[in-house]
N, C-alpha and C positions, 0 to 999 in steps of 0.2 A: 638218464644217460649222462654217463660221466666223460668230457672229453679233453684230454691235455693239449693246448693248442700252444709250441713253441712257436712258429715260423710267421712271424705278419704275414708275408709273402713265402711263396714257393720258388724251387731254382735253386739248394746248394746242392752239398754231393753228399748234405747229412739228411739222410732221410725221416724228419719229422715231419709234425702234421701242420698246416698253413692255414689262416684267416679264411680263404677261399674254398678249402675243400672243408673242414668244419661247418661252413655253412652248405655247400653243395649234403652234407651228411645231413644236415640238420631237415633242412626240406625236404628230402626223400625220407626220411625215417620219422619226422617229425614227435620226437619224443618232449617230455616234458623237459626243457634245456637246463643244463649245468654244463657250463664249460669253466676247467680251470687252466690258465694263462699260464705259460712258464715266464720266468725272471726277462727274457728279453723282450716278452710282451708287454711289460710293463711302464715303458718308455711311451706307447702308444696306446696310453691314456684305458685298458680296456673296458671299466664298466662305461664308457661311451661306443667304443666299437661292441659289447655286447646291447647295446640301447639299439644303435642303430642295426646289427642282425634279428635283436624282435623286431621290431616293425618291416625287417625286408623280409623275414622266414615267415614271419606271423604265428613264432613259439618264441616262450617267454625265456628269456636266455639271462643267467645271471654267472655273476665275475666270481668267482672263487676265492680265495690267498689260504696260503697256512694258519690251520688256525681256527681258520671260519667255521661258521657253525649255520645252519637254515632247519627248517622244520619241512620232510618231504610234505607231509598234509597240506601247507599251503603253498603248494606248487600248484599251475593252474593244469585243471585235466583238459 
């Protein structure tokens, strides 16, 4: 599951996806995690906020950028 998460926080009048309900997605869906950050999440440090959504979700959740590159096989099932 691939998930664009722009908004640290919810509350503008742009309706994108927030820190909170990405993880509210995460724990009911519980897929193998891939979340990618947009630019203004990047200020808020994310491969730490994805550190700490695995240990709260208990799926392994990793930070994305342009670019990147991971091997889906070693995702954890």
């Amino acid at each position: 599951m691939i998930i664009n998460v722009v908004r640290l926080t919810p509350g503008t009048t742009i309706d994108h996806l927030s820190l909170p309900k990405a993880k509210q997605m995460i724990e009911e869906i519980k897929p193998n995690g891939y979340i990618h950050f947009g630019i203004m999440m990047w200020q808020a440090r994310p491969w730490e906020l994805a550190k700490r959504l695995t240990e709260e979700a208990g799926i392994s959740v990793i930070t994305a950028r342009d670019g990147g590159r991971f091997d889906l096989s070693q995702l954890q099932k």
